[in-house]
C-alpha positions as CSV (number, residue, x, y, z in Angstrom):
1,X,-6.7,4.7,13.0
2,X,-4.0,2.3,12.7
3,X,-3.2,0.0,9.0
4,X,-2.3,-3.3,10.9
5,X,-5.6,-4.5,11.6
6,X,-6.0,-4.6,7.7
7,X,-2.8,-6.3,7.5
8,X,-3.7,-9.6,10.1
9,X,-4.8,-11.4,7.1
10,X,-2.0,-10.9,4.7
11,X,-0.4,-13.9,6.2
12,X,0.1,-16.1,3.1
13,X,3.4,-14.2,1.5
14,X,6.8,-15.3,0.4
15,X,10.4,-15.0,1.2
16,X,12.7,-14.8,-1.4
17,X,16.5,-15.2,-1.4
18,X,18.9,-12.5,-0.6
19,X,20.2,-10.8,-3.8
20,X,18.2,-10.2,-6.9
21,X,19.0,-12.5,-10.1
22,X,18.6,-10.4,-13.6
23,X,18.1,-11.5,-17.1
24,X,21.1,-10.2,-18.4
25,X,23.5,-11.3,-16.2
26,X,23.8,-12.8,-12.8
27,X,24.0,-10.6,-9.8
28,X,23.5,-13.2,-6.8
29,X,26.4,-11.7,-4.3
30,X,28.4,-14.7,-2.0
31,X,27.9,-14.3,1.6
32,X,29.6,-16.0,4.0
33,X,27.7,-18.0,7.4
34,X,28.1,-14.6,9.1
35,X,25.6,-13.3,6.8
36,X,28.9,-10.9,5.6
37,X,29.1,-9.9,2.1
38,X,32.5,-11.3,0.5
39,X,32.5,-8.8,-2.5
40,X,35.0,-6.2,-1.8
41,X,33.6,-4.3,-5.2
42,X,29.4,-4.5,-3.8
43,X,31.1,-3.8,-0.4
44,X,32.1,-0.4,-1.8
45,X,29.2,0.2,-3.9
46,X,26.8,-0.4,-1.1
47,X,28.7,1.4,2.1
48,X,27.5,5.3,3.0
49,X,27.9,7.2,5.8
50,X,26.6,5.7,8.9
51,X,25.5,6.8,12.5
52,X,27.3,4.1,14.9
53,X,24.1,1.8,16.5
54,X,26.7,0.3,18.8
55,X,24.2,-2.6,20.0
56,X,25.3,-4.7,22.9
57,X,24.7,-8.3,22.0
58,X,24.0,-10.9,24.3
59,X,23.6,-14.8,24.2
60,X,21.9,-15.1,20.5
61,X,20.3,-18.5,19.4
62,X,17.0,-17.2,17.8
63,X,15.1,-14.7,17.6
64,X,11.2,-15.8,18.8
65,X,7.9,-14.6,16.9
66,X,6.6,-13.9,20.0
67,X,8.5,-10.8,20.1
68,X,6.8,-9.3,16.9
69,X,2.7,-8.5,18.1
70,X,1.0,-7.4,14.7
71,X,3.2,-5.7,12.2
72,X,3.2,-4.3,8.9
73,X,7.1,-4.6,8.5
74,X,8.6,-7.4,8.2
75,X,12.0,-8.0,10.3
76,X,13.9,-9.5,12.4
77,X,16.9,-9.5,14.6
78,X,20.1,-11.7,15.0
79,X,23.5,-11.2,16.4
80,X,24.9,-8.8,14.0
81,X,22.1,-7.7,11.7
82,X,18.8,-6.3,11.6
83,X,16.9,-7.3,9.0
84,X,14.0,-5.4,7.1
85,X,12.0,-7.8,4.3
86,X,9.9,-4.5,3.4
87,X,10.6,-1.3,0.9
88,X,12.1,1.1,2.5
89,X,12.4,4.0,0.3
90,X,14.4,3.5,-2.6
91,X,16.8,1.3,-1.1
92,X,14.3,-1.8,-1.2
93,X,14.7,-4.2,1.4
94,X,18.1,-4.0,3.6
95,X,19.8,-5.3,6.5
96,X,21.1,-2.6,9.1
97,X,24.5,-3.5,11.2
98,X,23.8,-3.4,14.6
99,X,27.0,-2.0,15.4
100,X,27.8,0.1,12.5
101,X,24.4,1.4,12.0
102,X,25.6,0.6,7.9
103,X,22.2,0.6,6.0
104,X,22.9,-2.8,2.8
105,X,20.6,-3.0,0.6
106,X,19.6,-7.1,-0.2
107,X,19.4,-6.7,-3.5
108,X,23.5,-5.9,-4.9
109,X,21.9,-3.5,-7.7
110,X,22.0,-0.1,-6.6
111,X,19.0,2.1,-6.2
112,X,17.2,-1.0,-7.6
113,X,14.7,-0.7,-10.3
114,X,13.8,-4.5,-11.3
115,X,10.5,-4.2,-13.0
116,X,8.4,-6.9,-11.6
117,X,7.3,-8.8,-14.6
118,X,11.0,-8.7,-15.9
119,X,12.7,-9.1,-13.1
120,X,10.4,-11.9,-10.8
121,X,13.5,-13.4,-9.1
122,X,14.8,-9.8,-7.6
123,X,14.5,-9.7,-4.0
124,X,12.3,-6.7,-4.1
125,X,9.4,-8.0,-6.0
126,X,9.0,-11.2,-3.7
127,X,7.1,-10.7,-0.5
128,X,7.3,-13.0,2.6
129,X,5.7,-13.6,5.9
130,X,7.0,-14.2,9.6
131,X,10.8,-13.8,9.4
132,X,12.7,-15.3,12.0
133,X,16.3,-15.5,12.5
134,X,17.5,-19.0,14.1
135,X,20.9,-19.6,14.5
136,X,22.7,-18.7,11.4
137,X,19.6,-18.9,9.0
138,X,16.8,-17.0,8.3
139,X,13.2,-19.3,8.5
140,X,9.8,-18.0,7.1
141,X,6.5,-19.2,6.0
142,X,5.2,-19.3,2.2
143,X,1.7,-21.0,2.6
144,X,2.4,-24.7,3.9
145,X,5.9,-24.6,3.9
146,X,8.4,-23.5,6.2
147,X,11.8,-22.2,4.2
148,X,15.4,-21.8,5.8
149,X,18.2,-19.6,4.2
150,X,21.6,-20.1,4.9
151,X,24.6,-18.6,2.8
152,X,22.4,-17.6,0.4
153,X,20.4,-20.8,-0.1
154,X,16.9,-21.9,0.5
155,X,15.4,-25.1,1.4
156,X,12.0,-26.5,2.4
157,X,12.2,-27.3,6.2
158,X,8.7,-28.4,7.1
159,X,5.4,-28.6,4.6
160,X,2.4,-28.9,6.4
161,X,-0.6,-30.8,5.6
162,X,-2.9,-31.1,8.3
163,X,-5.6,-28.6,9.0
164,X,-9.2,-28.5,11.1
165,X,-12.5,-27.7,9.9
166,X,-12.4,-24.2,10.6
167,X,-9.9,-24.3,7.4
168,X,-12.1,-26.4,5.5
169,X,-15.1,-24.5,5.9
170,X,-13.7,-20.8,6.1
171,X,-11.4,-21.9,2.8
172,X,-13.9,-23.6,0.7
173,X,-13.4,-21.2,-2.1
174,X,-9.5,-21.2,-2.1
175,X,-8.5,-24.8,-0.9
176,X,-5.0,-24.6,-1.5
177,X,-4.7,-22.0,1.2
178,X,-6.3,-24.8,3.8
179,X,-2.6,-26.1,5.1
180,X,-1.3,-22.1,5.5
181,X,1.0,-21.2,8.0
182,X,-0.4,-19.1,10.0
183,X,2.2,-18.2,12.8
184,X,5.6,-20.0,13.4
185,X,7.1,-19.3,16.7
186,X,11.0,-20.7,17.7
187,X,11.9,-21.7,21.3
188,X,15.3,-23.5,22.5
189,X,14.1,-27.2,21.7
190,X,10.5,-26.6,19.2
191,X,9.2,-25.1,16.4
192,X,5.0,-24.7,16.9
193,X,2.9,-24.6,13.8
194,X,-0.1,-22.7,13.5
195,X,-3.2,-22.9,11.7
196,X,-6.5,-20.9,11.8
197,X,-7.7,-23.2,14.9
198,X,-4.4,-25.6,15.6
199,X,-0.9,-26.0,16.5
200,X,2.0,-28.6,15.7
201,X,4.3,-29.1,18.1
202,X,8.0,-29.9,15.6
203,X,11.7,-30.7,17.5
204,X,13.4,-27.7,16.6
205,X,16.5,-30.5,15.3
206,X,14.4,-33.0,13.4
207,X,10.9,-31.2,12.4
208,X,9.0,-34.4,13.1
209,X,6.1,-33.4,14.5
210,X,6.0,-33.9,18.6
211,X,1.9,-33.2,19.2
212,X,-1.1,-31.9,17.3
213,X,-3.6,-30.1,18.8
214,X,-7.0,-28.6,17.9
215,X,-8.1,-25.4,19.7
216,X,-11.6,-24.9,20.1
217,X,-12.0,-21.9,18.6
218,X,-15.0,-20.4,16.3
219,X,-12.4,-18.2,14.7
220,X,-9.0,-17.8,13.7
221,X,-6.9,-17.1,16.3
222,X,-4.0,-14.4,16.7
223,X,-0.9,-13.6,18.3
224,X,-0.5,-16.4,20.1
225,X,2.3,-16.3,22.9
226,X,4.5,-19.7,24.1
227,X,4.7,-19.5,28.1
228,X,5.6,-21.9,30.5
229,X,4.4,-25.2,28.6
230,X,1.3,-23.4,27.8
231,X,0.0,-21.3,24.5
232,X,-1.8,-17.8,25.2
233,X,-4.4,-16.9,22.3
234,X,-7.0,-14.7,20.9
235,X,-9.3,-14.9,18.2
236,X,-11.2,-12.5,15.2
237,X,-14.1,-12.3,18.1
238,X,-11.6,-11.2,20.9
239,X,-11.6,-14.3,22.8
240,X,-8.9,-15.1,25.1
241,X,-8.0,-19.0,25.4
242,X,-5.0,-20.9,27.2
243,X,-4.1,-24.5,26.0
244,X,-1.7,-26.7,28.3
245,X,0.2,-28.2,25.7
246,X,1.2,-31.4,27.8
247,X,-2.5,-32.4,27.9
248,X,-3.8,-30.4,25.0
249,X,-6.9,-28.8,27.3
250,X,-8.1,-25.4,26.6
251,X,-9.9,-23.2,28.4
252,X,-11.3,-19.4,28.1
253,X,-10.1,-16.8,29.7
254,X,-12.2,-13.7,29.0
255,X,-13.7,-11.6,26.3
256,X,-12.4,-8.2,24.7
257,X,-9.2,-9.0,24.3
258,X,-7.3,-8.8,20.9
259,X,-3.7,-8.6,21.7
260,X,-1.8,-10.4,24.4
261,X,1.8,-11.0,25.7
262,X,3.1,-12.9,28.3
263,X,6.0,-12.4,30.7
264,X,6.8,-12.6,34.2
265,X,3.9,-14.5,34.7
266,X,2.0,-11.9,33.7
267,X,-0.9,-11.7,30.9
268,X,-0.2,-8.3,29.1
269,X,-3.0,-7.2,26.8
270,X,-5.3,-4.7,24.8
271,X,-9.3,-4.1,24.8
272,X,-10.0,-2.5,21.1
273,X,-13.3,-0.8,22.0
274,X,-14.8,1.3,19.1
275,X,-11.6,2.6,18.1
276,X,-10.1,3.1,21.2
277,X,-7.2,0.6,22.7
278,X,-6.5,0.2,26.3
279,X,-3.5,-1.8,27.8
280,X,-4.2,-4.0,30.8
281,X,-2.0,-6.6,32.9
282,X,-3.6,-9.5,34.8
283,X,-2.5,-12.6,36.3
284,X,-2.1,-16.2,34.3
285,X,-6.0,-16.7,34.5
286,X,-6.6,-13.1,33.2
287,X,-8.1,-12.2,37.1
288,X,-7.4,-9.5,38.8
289,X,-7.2,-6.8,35.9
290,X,-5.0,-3.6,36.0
291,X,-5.3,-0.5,33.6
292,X,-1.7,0.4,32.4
293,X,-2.4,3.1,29.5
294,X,-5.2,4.4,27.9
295,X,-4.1,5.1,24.4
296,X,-1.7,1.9,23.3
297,X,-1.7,0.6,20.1
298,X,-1.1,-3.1,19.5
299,X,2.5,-3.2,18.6
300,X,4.1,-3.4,21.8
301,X,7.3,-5.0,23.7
302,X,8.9,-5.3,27.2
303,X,12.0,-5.0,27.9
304,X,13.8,-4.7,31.4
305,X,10.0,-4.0,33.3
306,X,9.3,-1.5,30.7
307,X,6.8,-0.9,27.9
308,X,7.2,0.5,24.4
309,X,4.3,1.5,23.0
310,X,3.0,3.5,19.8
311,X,0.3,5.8,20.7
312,X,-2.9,5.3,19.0
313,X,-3.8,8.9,19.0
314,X,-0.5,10.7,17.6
315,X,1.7,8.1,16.6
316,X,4.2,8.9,18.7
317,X,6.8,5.8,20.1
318,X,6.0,6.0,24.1
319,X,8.5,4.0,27.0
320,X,6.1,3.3,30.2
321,X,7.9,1.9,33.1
322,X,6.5,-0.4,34.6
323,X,8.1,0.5,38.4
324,X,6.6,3.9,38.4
325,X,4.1,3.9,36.6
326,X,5.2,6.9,34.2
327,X,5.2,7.2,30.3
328,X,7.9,9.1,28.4
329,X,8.1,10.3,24.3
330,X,11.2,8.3,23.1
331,X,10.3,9.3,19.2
332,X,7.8,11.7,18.4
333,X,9.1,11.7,13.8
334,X,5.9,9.0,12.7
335,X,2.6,10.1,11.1
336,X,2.1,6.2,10.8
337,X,4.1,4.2,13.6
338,X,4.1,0.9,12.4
339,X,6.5,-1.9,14.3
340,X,8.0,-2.3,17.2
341,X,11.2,-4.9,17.3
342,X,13.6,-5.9,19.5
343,X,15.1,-9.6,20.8
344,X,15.7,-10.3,24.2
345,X,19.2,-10.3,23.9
346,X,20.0,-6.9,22.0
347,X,19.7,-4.2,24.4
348,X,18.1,-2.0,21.9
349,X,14.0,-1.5,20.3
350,X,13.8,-0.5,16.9
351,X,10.8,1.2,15.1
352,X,9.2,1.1,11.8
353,X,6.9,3.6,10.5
354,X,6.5,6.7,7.7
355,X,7.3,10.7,8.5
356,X,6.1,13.4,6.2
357,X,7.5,14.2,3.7
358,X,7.5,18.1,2.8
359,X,7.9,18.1,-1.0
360,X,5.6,15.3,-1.5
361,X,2.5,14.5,1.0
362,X,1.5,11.3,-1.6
363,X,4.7,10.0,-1.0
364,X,6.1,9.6,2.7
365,X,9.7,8.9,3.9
366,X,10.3,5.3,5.3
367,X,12.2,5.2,8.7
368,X,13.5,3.6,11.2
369,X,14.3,4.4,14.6
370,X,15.7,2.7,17.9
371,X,16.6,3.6,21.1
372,X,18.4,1.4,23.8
373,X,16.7,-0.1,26.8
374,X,16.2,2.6,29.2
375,X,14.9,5.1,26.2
376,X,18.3,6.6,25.3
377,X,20.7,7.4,22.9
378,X,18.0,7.4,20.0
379,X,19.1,6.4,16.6
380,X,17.2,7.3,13.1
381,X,17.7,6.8,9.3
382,X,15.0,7.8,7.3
383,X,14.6,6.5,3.8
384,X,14.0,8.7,0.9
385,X,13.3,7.8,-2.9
386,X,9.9,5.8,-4.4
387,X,9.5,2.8,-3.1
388,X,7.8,2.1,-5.4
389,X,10.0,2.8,-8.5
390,X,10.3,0.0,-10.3
C-alpha cells in the first residue's frame, strides 16, 4: 500500500532559503532573478553530465497547487527549473534545468554532509510544505505564514490568524498549530487560504483578504480544487462538498470520495475502498458516474485529455487516454511511485519515487523520471548516495 496517506498530515513544515550557511564560513551562493547561479567557480563544481530534458515552455505566470494531488515530494515547476525541496540521494535537495536536464544541488557544498544540530541553517536540514512557484519567486507555507523567496531572500507575505472551531476543538492540545496553513492554491488575480474547515480569499497583488468563508465540514478537508468561481473538496470521512465562492453556500456532493480534480467541467476522482482505489469522472454535481480505471492511486494529472496515473498494485507510472479509453506503461523503474508533477504550460510530467537498489535493499535509489505529453521521449536520473548522510 501506498506512504502518502500517512503523509496528508505532515502539513505544518518549513521552507528554508536556497543555499546552506555554515559555521565556519559563509557559503550563501548569489543568484540572479532568473533563479541562475552567478558563481562561475560553484557553476563548475556543481555541473555533471546531463541527458538534454529539452522542455517546451509555454506562457509561465505560476505554477497552481491544484496541480500537485497528495505527495510525498515536494516540488514545483517554473519556466526554467524544476524544483525538488526533498533528499534525493546524496545530492540533497536540487533543482533540475528543464532544458539541460543539469541536476544543481541547493545547497553550494558538494555531496553535502551538514550535520543537523551544527549546521541548522543548511538547506537540507529545513523541511517545507506546498511549494509553489509564482512569477519569479518561490511561496510556501510554514504554520500561519505564507513566505516568498526571491534572489535568495525570504520574506513573510501573509500570517494568518483566523481559524473555526474545528481548529479549536481538534487542536486543543497544540494551540499554536490553530492558524496552520493547510493548503495555498495561486490563480491569475488570488491567493486562497486554507484551514482545517475554511478558506481566505487574498488579491494575489495586495494579500488583503477579499472573503472568508467557513465550510461546513465535520472534518478537515483535502485537496481542494479552484474551478470556475467555485471550490471542490473532500474531507478525512470522504465527503465531497462544492462552495460557490461568490455567495459562500456549500453543498454535498456524495460520499466515498477522497481525491478529486477538476477540468473540463468535469469532476475527476478516486473511491479508496479497503485498500483498493478506483478512478471515476462525473459531471459538476458528481451525477452521472463513469468508471475510468480500476487500480489508480491518488497522485494523478491531466494533461491534453490524458491521464497519468501510478498504479496502486505495481507501482508502475500508467498514461490513460481519455479518447480511447486505453492505458499505456510510460515507466515501469518504481518499487514506491510517489509524485506526479507537471504545470500546464510545460509540455512534460515528471515523477518521483524510489527503485531498488541491488547492493543495498535498506537503502533505495531516489529518482526521477518524466516523459512529455503524449508519453514519449522518457527521461530518468536516478539518485545514488545516503540521503541520509549527514
Amino acid at each position: 500500500m501506498k506512504k502518502a496517506l500517512s503523509v496528508l498530515l505532515a502539513l505544518t513544515l518549513a521552507l528554508g532559503m536556497t543555499a546552506c550557511k555554515s559555521k565556519e564560513k559563509e557559503t550563501y551562493y548569489e543568484v540572479n532573478s532568473e533563479g541562475d547561479i552567478v558563481d562561475s567557480e560553484l557553476l563548475e563544481k556543481v555541473e555533471q553530465e546531463s541527458t538534454p530534458l529539452n522542455t517546451k515552455v509555454g506562457d509561465y505566470n505560476y505554477h497552481s497547487g491544484n496541480n500537485l494531488i497528495i505527495t510525498p515530494y515536494n516540488a514545483t515547476v517554473d519556466g526554467k527549473f524544476m524544483y525538488v525541496y526533498s533528499y534525493m540521494g546524496d545530492q540533497g535537495y536540487v533543482k533540475i534545468d528543464l532544458q539541460s536536464g543539469e541536476v544543481i544541488p541547493l545547497c553550494d557544498v558538494a555531496g553535502c554532509t551538514h550535520d543537523y544540530d551544527q549546521f541548522p541553517d543548511c538547506i537540507n536540514n529545513r523541511e517545507f510544505s506546498w511549494i509553489t512557484a509564482v512569477g519569479d519567486e518561490l511561496w510556501y507555507s510554514n504554520n500561519n505564514k505564507l513566505f516568498a523567496i526571491k534572489d535568495g531572500k525570504e520574506e513573510v507575505i501573509y500570517e494568518n490568524n483566523y481559524c473555526t472551531q474545528l481548529e479549536e476543538d481538534t487542536l486543543k492540545e497544540s494551540p499554536d498549530q490553530k492558524y496552520t496553513i493547510y493548503y495555498p492554491i495561486v490563480d491569475d488575480n488570488y491567493v486562497y487560504i486554507f484551514g482545517m474547515s475554511y478558506v481566505l480569499q487574498l488579491d494575489r497583488s495586495t494579500k488583503e483578504v477579499l472573503k472568508t468563508i467557513d465550510l461546513p465540514t465535520e472534518a478537515a478537508l483535502r485537496t481542494p480544487f479552484v474551478y470556475k468561481g467555485s471550490i471542490y473538496f473532500c474531507n478525512d470521512m470522504q465527503e465531497a462538498f462544492r462552495t460557490d465562492i461568490e455567495s459562500g453556500e456549500t453543498i454535498k456532493l456524495g460520499d466515498h470520495v477522497n481525491c478529486v480534480y477538476v477540468k473540463n467541467d468535469t469532476i475527476y476522482y478516486t473511491d479508496w475502498n479497503d485498500g483498493a482505489v478506483t478512478l471515476y469522472k462525473a459531471d459538476l454535481d458528481l451525477q452521472n458516474s463513469e468508471k475510468l480505471i480500476d487500480d489508480c492511486y491518488m497522485d494523478f494529472v491531466i494533461k491534453e485529455n490524458k491521464i497519468f496515473y501510478s498504479s496502486n498494485s505495481d507501482e508502475k507510472i500508467m498514461c490513460y487516454d481519455l479518447d480511447t479509453g486505453e492505458s499505456k506503461t510510460v515507466y515501469d523503474g518504481f518499487d514506491f511511485s510517489g509524485s506526479i508533477i507537471t504545470a500546464d504550460y510545460i509540455d512534460r510530467v515528471f515523477f518521483i519515487g524510489e527503485a531498488p537498489n541491488p547492493n543495498d535493499e535498506t537503502s533505495p535509489y531516489d529518482v526521477i523520471a518524466s516523459v512529455r505529453t503524449d508519453g514519449s521521449d522518457l527521461w530518468v536520473k536516478q539518485f545514488e548516495g545516503d540521503r541520509y548522510s549527514n
